[in-house]
N, C-alpha and C positions, 0 to 999 in steps of 0.2 A: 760577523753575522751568525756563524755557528753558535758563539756562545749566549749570544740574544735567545737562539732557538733553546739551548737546550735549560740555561737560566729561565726564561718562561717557561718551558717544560716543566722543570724539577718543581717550582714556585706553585705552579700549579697542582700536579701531587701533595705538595706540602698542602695545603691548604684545601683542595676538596676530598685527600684519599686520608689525610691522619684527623684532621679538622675533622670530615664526614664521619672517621669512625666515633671519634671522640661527641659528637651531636649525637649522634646514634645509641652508643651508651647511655648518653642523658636523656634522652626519651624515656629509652626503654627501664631506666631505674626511676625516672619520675610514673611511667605505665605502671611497672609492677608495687609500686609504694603504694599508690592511691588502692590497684585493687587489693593488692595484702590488707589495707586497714579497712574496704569494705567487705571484706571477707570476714575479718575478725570480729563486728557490727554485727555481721550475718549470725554467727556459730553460736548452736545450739547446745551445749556442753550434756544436755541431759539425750540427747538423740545418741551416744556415742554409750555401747557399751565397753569398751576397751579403751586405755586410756591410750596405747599405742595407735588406735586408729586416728584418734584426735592428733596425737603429735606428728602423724605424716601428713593430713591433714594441714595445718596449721604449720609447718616448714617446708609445703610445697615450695617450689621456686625462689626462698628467700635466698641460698646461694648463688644466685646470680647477681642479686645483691652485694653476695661479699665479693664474688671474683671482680666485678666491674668497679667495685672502691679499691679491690688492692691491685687489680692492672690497668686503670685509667693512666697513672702517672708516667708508667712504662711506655704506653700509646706513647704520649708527650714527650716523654724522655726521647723514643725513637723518631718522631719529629724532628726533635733538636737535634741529634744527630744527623739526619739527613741534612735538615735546613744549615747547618755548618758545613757540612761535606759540601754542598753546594758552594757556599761560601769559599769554602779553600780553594774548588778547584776554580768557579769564576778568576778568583787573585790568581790563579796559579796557569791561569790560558791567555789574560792580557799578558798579565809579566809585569805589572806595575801596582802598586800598592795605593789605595786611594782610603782611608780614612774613613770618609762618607760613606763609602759602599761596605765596607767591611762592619762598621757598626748597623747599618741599614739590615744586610745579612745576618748578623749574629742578631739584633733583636728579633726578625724575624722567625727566628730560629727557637729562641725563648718564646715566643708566643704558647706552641706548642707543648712546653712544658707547664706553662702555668694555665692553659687549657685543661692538660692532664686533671692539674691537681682541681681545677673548679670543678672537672669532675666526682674526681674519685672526693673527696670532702661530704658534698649530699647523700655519696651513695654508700659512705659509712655510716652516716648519721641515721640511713634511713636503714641501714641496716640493724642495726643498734636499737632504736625504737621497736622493730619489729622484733625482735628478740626477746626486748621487755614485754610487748602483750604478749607473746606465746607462754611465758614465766607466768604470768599474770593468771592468763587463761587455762593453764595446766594445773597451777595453785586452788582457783575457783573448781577446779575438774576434780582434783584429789579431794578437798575439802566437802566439796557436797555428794562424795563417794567412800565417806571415810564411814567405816565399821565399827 
């Protein structure tokens, strides 16, 4: 009965505390993409005397972009690792080894990595695209400020 308790327990961590974060990340890099590209819709390039003002401007916030594509996988990764730690020690409190459960547990376990990676994947890409208008819009900036 204890290890009912604590296997529901841990399964549940897995899956609403690395799961929750891993949603949470994807929100918030799907929130900040959309308003990054209506930002850039928005910008005035002639309202800006300084081209440094433009470029803070215009790289507001996109770093959270890159940190949530290069440690989404990690979230996942530390999933997997929990979701097996669970795994061993459930095997390791019966004392008998059962097949079914042991792959049941370890897929479970992957889940969480390849959650990672559906994250971090969009929030490169969206990273990357907004990188290119900022190039774009710095070029148009320079260009129609050229002496």
């Amino acid at each position: 009965m204890q290890t009912n308790n604590f296997l529901t327990y841990a399964e549940n961590v897995l899956d609403y505390g690395i799961m929750g974060i891993l949603i949470l990340m994807s929100i918030v890099t799907l929130w900040l993409f959309i308003e990054r590209m209506m930002f850039y819709k928005s910008v005035r390039i002639e309202d800006y005397k300084h081209r440094d003002n433009l470029d803070l401007d215009l790289t507001d916030n996109i770093s959270i972009l890159s940190a949530i594509g290069t440690n989404a996988p990690y979230v996942g990764l530390l999933g997997t690792v929990v979701g097996i730690m669970i795994t061993f020690y459930t095997m390791g409190d019966v004392g008998a080894v059962d097949a079914k459960k042991i792959m049941v547990g370890l897929a479970l376990a992957l889940k969480a990595t390849a959650m990672g990676l559906v994250v971090a994947m969009p929030a490169i890409i969206a990273y990357t695209i907004t990188l290119r208008k900022i190039e774009r819009i710095l070029t148009k900036y320079d260009v129609a400020n050229e002496v």
